[in-house]
Structure formats: C-alpha cells, structure tokens
DRENDREN-917596 format. One record per residue: residue number from 1; residue in one letter; chain; x, y, z of N, C-alpha, C in turn. Coordinates in Angstrom, 2 decimals, padded with zeros to 5 digits. Atoms other than C-alpha are relative to their C-alpha. Example, Ala and Ser with C-alpha at 12.3 -4.5 7.8 and 13.67 -1.06 7.14 Angstrom:
<atoms>
> 1,a,A,000.89,-001.19,000.00,012.30,-004.50,007.80,000.90,001.20,000.00
> 2,s,A,-000.82,-001.19,-000.06,013.67,-001.06,007.14,-000.77,001.09,000.73
</atoms>
This chain:
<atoms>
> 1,x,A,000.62,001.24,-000.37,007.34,-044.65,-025.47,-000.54,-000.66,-001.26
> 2,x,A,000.03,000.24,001.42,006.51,-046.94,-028.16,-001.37,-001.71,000.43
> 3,x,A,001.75,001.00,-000.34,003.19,-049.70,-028.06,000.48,-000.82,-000.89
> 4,x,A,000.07,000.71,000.89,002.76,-053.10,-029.48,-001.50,000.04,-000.01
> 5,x,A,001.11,000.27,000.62,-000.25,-053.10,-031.56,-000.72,-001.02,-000.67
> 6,x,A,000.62,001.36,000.72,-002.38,-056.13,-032.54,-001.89,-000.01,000.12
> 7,x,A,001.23,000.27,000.55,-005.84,-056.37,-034.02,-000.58,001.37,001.07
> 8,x,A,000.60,-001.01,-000.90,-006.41,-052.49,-032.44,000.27,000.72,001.42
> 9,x,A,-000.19,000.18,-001.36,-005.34,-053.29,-029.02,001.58,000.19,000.23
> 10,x,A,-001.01,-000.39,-000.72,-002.48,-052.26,-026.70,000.32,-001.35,000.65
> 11,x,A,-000.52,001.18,-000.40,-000.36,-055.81,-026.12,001.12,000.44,000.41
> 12,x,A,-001.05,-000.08,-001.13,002.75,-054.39,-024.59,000.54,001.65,-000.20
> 13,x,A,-000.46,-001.07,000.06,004.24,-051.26,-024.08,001.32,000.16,000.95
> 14,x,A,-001.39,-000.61,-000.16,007.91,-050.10,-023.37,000.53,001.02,-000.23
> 15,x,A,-001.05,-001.30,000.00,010.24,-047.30,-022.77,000.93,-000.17,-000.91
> 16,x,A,-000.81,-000.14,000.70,012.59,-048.33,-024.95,-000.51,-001.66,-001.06
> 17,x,A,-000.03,001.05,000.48,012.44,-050.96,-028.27,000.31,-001.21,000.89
> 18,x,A,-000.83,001.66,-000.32,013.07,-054.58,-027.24,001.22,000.08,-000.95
> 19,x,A,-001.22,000.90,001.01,016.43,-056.40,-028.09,-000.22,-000.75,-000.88
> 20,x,A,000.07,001.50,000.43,015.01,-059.55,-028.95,-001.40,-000.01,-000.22
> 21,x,A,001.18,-000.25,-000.05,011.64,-059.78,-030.55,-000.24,-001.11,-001.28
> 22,x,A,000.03,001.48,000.91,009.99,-062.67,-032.29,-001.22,001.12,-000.96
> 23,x,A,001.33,-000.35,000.53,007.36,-061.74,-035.58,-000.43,-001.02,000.20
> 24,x,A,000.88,000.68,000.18,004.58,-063.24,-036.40,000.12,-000.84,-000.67
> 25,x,A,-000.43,001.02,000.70,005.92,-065.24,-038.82,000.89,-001.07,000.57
> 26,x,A,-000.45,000.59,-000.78,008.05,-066.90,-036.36,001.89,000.79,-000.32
> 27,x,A,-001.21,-000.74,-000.06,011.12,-064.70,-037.41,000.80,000.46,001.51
> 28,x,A,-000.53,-000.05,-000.98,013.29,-064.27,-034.60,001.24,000.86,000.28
> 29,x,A,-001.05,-000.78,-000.41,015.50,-061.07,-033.67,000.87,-000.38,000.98
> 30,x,A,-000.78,-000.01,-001.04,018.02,-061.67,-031.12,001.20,000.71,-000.16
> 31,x,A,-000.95,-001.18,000.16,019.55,-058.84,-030.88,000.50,000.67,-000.58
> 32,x,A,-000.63,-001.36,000.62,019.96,-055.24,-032.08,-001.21,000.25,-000.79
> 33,x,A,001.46,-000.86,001.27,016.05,-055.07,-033.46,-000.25,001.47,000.38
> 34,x,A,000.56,-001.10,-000.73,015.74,-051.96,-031.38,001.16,000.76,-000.73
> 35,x,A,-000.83,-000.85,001.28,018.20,-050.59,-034.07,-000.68,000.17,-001.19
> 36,x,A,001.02,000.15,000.98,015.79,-052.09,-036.60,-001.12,000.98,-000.58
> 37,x,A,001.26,-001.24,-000.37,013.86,-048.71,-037.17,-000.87,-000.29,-001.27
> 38,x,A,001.20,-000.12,001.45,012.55,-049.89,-040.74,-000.62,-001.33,000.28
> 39,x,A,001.18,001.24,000.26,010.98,-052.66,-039.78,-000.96,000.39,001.36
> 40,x,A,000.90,-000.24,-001.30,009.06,-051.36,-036.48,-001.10,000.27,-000.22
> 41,x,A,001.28,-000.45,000.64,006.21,-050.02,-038.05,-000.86,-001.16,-000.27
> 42,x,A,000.49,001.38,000.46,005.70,-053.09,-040.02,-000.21,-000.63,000.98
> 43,x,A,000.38,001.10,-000.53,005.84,-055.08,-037.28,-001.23,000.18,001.40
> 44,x,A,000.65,-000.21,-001.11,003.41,-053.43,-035.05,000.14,001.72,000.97
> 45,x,A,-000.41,-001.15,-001.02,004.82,-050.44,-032.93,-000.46,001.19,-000.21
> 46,x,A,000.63,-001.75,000.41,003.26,-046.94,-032.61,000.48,000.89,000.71
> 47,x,A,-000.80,-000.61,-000.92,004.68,-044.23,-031.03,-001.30,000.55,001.13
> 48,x,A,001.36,-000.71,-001.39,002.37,-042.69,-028.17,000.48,001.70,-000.01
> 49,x,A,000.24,-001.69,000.17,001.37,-038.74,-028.17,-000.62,000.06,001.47
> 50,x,A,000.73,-000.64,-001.51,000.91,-037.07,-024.92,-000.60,001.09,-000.25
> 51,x,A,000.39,-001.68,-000.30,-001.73,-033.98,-024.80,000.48,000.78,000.64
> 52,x,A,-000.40,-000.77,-000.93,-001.07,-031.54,-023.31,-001.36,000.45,000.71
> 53,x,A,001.45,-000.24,-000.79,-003.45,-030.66,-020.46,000.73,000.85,001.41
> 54,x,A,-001.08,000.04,-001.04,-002.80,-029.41,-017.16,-000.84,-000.32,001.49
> 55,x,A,000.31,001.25,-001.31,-002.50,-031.59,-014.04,-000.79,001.13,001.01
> 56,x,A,000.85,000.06,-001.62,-004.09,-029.03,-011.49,-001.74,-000.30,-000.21
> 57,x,A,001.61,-000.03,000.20,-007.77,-029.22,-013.13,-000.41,-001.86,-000.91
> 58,x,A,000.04,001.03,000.79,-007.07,-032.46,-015.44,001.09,-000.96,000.14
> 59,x,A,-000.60,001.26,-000.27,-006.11,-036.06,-015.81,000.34,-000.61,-001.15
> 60,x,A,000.47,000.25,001.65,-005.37,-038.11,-018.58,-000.54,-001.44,000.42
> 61,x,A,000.77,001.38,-000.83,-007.55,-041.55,-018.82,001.66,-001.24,-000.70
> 62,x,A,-000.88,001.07,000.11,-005.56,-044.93,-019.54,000.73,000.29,-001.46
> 63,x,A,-000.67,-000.44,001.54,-003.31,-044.91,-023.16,-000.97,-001.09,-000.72
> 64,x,A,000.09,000.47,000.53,-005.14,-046.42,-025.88,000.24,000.33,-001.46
> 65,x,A,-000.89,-000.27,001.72,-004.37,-046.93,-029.91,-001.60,000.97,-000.46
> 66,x,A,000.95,-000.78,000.86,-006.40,-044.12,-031.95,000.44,-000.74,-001.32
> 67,x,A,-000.23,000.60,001.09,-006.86,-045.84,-035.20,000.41,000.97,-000.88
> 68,x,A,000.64,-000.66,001.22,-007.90,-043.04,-037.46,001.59,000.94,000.06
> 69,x,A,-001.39,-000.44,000.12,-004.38,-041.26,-036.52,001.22,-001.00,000.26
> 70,x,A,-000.70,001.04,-000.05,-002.43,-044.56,-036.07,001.25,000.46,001.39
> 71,x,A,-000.84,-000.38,-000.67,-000.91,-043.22,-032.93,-000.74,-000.61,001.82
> 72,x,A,000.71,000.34,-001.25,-001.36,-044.41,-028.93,000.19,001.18,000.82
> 73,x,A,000.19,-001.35,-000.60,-002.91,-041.70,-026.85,-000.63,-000.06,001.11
> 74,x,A,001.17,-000.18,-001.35,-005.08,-040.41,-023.88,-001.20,000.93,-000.35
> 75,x,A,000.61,-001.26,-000.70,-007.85,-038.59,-023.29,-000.06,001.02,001.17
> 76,x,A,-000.40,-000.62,-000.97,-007.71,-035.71,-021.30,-001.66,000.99,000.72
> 77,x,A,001.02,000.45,-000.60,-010.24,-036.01,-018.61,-000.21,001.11,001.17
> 78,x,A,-000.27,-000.86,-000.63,-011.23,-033.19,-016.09,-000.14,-000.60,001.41
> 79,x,A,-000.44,001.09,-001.37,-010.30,-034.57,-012.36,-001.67,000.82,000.92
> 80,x,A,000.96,-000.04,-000.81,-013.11,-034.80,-010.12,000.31,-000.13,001.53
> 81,x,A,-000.45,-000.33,-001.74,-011.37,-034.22,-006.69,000.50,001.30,000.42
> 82,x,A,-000.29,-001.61,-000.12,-011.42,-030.30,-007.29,-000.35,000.54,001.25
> 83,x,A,000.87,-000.63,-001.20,-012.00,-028.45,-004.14,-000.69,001.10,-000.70
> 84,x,A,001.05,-000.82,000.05,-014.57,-025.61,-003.81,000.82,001.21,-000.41
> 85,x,A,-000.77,-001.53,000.50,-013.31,-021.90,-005.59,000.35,000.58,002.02
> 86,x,A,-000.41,-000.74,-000.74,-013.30,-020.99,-001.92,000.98,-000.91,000.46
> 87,x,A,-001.22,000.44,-000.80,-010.99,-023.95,-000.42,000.58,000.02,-000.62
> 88,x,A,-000.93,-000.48,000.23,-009.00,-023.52,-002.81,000.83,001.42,000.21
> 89,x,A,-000.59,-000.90,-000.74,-008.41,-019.97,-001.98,000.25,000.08,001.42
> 90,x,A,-000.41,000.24,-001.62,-008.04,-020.57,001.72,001.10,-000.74,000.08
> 91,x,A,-000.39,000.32,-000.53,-005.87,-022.83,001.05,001.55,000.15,-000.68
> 92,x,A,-001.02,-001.26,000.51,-003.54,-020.48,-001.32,000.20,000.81,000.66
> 93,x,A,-000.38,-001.12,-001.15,-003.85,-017.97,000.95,001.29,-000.95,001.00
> 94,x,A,-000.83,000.54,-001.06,-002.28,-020.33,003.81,001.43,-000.10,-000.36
> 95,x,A,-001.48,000.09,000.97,000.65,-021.08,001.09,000.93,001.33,000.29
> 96,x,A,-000.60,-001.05,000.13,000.96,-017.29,001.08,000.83,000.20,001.62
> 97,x,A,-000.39,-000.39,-001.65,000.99,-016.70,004.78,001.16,-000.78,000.47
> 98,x,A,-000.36,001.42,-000.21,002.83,-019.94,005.30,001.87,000.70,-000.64
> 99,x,A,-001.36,-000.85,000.93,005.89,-018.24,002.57,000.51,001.24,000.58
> 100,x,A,-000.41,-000.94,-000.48,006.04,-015.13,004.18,000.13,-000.25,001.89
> 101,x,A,-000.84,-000.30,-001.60,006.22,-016.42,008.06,001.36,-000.68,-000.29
> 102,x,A,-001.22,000.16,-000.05,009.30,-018.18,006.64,000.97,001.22,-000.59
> 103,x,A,-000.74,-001.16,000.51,010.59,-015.07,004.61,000.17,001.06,002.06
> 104,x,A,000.09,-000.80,-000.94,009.86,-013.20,008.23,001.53,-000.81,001.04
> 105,x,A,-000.13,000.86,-000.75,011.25,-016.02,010.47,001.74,000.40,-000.27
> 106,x,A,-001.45,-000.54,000.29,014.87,-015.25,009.29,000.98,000.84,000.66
> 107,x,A,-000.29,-001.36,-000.73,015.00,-011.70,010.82,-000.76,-000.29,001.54
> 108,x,A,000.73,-000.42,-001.17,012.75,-012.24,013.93,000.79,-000.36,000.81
> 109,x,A,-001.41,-000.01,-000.72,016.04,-012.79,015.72,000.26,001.50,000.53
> 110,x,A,000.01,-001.06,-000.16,016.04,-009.11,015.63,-000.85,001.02,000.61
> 111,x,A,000.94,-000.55,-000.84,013.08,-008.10,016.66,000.18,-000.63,001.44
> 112,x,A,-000.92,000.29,-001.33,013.94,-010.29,019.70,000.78,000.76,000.55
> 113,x,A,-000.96,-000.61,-000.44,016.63,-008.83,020.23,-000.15,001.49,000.58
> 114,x,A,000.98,-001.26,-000.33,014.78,-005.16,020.35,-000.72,-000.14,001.38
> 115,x,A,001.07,000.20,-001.44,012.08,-006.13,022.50,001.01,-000.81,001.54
> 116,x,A,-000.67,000.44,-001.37,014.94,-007.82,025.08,000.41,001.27,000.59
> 117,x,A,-001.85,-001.16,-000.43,017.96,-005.12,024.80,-000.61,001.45,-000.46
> 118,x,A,000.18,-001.11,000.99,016.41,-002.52,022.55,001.04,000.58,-000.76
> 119,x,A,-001.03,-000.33,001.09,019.04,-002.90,020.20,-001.18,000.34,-001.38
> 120,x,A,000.44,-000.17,001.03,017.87,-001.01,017.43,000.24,-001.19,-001.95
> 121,x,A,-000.11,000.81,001.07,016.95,-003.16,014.16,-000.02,000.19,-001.05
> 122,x,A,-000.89,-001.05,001.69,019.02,-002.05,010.98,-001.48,000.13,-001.14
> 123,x,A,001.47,-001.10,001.16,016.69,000.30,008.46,000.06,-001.11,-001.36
> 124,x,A,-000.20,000.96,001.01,017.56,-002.65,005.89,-001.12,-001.29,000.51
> 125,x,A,000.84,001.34,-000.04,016.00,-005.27,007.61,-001.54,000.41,000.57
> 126,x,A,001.48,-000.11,-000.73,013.11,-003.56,009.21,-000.86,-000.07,-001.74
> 127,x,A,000.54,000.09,001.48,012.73,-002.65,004.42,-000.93,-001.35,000.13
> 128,x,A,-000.19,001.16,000.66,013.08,-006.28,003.70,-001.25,-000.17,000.72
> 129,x,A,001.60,000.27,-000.12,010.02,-007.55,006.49,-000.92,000.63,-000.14
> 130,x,A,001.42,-000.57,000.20,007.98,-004.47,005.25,000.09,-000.37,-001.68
> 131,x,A,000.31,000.95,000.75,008.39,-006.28,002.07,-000.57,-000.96,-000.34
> 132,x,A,000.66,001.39,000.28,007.55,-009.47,002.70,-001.21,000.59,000.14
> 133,x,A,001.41,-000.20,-000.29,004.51,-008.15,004.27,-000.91,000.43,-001.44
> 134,x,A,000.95,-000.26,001.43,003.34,-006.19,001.23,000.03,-000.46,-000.86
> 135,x,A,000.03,000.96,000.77,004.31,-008.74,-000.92,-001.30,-001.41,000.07
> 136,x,A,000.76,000.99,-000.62,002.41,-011.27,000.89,-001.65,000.50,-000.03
> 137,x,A,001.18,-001.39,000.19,-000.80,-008.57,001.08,-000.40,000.03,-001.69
> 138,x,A,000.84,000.85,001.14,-000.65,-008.55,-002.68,-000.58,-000.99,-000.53
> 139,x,A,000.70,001.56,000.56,-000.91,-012.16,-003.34,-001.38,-000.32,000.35
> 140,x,A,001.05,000.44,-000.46,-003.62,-012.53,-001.26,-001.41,000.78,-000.25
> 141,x,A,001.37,-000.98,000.71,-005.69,-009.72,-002.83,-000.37,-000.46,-001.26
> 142,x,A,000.04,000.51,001.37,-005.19,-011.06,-005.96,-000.67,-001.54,000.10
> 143,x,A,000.64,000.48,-000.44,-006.06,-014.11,-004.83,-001.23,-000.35,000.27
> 144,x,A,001.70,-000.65,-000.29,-009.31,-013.15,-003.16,-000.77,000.39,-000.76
> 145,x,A,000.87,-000.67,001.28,-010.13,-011.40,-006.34,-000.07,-000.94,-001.29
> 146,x,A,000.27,000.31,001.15,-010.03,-014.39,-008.38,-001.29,-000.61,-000.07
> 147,x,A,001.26,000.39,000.30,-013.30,-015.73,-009.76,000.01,-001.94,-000.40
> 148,x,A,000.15,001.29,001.01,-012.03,-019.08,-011.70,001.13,-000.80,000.63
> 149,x,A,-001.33,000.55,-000.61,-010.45,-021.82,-009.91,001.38,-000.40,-000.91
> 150,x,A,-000.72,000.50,000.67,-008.23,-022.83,-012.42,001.43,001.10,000.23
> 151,x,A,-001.41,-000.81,-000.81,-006.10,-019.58,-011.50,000.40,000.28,000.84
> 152,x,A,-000.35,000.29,-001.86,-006.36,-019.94,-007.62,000.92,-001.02,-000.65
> 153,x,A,-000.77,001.11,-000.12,-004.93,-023.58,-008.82,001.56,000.36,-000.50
> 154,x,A,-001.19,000.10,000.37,-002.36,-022.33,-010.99,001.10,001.18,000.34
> 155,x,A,-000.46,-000.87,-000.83,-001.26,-019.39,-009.00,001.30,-000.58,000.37
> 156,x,A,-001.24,-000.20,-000.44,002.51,-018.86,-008.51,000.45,000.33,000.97
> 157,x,A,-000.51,-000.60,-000.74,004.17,-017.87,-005.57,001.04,000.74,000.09
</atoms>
C-alpha cells in the first residue's frame, strides 16, 4: 500500500501507484508513472508498515505518517470488547463440545442401529468415538487450566 504525503498528513492512499498523476509543479504524468519508481519518493509516496499484533486481544488504530521513520503506520491498540477469562472459556469449551458432537455425529448411525437391531458396532468405530471423547476431555482440561485469556483466545482446536 503506498500513501500520498503532504505537509505530514495522509492525502490519499492506494493499493496500487496511480497511472496518471499531476506534481506540484503542474507536471503532468499520463500514463505509466506507476512505473516511475525514481521519482515516487520525491513526489510524496511512503510505503505503509503493518505491526504485527494479534487480532484476538488487539486492534490497530487508523494509518497515519510517522515522521521520524518516514513510513505510514498504526498503532497497535488493545481491543476493549474482551470477554471475561471465564466467558471466554465457556465459550471454548462449547467450540470443543460443539467439534466433537460433529466428530461423534458421523458414527451415531451405529449406535442406532445397536440400540434398534443389536447389530454389534465394529471395534474400530466404537476406538475412533472413544477418541473423540478423550480428545475432547483433553482440550477442555487444558482449557479450564488456563489462567491468561490471551491463550483461551488463541487456543487451537
């Protein structure tokens, strides 16, 4: 992304150079300045730096020009619509539970099928849902045992 800069301030910003771009002098590109890479500088343009931050705890604020590094940037701002260390775990947990009734949901055709006919339900698949289960069982211990939301937030499934 690339900024026009004038007296400090952020006057336009684009994804890609312009074609056609007038200076200040009344000079007049029409077409192919966005090839022009030695004169962009000169005429204004800065490139923009993204922090790095991360979106589940932080935001970044609007882009403006940092002088002192001649580059257009953000600050990176901590979001104030965090839930509580516990709703967030309640509402990781649910994720978990939520992942494993679809991991379950697959096979419960089978258990059906048991509880109708009492067709026995293959030693493979009875593994696999005592899998999910203890899979599902860890997460949620781990989970439960964290202290700092930032790793309820960034918790994997």
């Amino acid at each position: 992304m690339k900024h026009f800069i004038k007296d400090n301030q952020i006057l336009r910003s684009v994804s890609g150079l312009p074609e056609y771009f007038t200076r200040e002098n009344g000079e007049v590109f029409c077409g192919g300045y966005q090839n022009r890479t030695d004169i962009h500088y000169e005429d204004g343009w800065r490139d923009e730096i993204v922090p790095s931050y991360d979106p589940n705890i932080s935001t970044l604020s609007a882009p403006f020009y940092d002088e002192a590094n001649d580059i257009v940037t953000y600050t990176v701002e901590d979001r104030t619509d965090l839930p509580t260390l516990e709703e967030a775990k309640a509402s990781k947990i649910a994720e978990i539970k939520e992942e494993a009734s679809q991991g379950l949901l697959v096979t419960d055709w089978y258990v059906a099928r048991y509880s109708e006919t009492g067709t026995a339900i293959p030693e493979n698949i009875l593994t696999e849902r005592a899998n999910i289960r203890a899979q599902s069982n860890i997460k949620e211990a781990e989970i439960s045992a964290m202290t700092d939301i930032k790793d309820v937030l960034n918790y994997n499934l």
